[in-house]
C-alpha positions as CSV (number, residue, x, y, z in Angstrom):
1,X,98.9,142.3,77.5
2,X,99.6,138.4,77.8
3,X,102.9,137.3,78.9
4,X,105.0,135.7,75.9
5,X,104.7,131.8,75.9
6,X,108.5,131.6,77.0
7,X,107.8,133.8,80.2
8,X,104.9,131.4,81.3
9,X,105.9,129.4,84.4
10,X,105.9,125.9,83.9
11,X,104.5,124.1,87.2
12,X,102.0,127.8,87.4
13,X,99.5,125.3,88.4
14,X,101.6,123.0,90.8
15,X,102.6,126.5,92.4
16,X,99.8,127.8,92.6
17,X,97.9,124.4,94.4
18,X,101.5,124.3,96.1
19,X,100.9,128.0,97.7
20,X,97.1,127.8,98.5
21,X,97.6,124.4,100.4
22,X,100.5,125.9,103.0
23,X,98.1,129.5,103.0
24,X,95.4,126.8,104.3
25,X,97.6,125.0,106.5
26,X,99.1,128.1,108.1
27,X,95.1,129.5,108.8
28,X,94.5,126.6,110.5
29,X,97.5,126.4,112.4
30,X,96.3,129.9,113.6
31,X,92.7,128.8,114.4
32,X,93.5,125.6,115.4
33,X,97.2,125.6,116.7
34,X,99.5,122.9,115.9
35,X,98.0,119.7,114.4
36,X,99.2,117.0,116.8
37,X,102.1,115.2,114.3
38,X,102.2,111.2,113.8
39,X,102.3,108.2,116.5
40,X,106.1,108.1,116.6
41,X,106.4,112.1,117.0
42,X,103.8,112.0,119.9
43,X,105.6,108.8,121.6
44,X,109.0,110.5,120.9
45,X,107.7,113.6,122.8
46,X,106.1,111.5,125.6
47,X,109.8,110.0,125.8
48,X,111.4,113.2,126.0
49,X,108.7,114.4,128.6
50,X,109.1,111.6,131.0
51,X,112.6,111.7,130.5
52,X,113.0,115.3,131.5
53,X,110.6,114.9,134.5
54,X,112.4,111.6,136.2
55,X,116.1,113.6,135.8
56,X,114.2,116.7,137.6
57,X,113.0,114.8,139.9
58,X,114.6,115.5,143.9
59,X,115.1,112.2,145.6
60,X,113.5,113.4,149.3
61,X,113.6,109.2,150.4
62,X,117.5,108.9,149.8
63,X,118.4,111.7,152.0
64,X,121.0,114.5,151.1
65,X,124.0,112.5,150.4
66,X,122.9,110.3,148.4
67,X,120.3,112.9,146.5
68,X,123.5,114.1,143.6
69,X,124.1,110.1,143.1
70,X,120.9,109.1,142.8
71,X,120.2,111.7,140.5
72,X,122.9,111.1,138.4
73,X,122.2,107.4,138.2
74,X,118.4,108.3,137.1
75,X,119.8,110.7,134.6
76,X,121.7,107.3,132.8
77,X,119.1,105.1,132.9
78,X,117.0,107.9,131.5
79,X,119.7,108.3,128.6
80,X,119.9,104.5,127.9
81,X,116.5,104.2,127.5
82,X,116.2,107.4,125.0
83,X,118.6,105.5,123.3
84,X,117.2,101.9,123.7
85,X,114.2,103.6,122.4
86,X,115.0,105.9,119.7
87,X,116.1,103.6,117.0
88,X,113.1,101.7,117.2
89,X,111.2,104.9,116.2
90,X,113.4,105.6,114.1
91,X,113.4,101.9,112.0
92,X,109.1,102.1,112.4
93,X,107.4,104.6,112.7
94,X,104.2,103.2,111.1
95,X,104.0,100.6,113.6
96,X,103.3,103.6,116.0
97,X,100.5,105.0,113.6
98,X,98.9,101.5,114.0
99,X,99.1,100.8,116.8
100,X,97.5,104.1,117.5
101,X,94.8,103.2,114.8
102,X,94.2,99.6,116.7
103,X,93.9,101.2,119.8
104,X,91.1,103.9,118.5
105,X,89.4,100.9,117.2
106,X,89.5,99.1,120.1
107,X,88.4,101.7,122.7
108,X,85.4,102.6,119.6
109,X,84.3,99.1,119.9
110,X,84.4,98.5,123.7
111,X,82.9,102.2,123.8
112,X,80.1,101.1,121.6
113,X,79.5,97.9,123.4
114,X,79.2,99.4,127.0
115,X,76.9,102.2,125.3
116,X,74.4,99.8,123.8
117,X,74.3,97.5,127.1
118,X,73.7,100.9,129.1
119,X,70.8,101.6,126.8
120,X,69.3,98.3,127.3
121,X,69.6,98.4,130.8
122,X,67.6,101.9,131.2
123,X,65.5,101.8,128.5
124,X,63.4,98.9,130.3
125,X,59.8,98.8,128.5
126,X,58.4,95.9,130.2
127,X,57.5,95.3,133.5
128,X,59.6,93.6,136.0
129,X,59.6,90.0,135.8
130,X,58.5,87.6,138.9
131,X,61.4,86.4,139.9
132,X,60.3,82.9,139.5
133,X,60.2,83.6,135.8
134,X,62.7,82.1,133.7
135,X,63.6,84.3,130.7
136,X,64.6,80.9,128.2
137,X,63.8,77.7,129.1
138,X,67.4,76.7,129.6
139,X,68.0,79.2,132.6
140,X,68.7,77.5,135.2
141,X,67.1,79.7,138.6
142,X,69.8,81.4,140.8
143,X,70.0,84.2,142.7
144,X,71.6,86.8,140.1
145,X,70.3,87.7,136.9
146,X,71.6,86.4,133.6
147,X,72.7,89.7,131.1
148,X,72.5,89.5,127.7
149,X,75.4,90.8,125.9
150,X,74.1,90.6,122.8
């Protein structure tokens, strides 16, 4: 029997969407583990990493005595830069995702770049040249050989 029209949900549809998108988020979570979050997370956690590392850390060159002091002053240096640090994640975290998208470009085109040269270098179809040769009439001789990076 159909429900009455008052004891139809209103967002049913929203819900619904609402409920298969976290079902599909929570199966890849289980295939996949946990998506890596954004630029700011990731440098927060690399903050916290090193952070937790350098106060560990034993100081073997300072000796015994000095090994609690040193280790204490590490541990406030540590803390003022979490703190020098934080606020500017905090204020812009975009500038993070950017600067994590410029630097994907940047190794993709350098990537690309040393990939093609490679190519050209072992995918040789002529013969060797005399080395007397000049490859453009502008050469001027020398001992190495001029690479095109085009």
């Amino acid at each position: 029997m159909p429900a009455a029209p008052s004891e139809v949900h209103a967002d049913a549809w929203a819900t619904a969407a609402a409920e298969d998108l976290e079902a599909e988020r929570a199966r890849r979570r289980a295939r996949h583990g946990t998506p890596p979050g954004s630029a700011a997370e990731e440098f927060r956690k690399l903050v916290d990493a090193v952070a937790g590392k350098l106060s560990d850390l034993q100081s073997p060159l300072l000796g015994g005595v000095a090994g609690p002091a040193a280790q204490q002053v590490v541990r406030q240096v540590v803390q003022q830069a979490k703190a020098a640090v934080e606020p500017v994640i905090e204020r812009n975290p975009d500038v993070f995702d950017h600067l994590a998208a410029a630097g994907s470009e940047l190794l993709a085109a350098y990537r690309s770049a040393v990939q093609d040269q490679e190519r050209r270098w072992t995918a040789r179809d002529t013969p060797p040249r005399d080395p007397g040769e000049r490859r453009d009439p502008g050469d001027e001789p020398g001992p190495g050989e001029r690479i095109d990076l085009d």
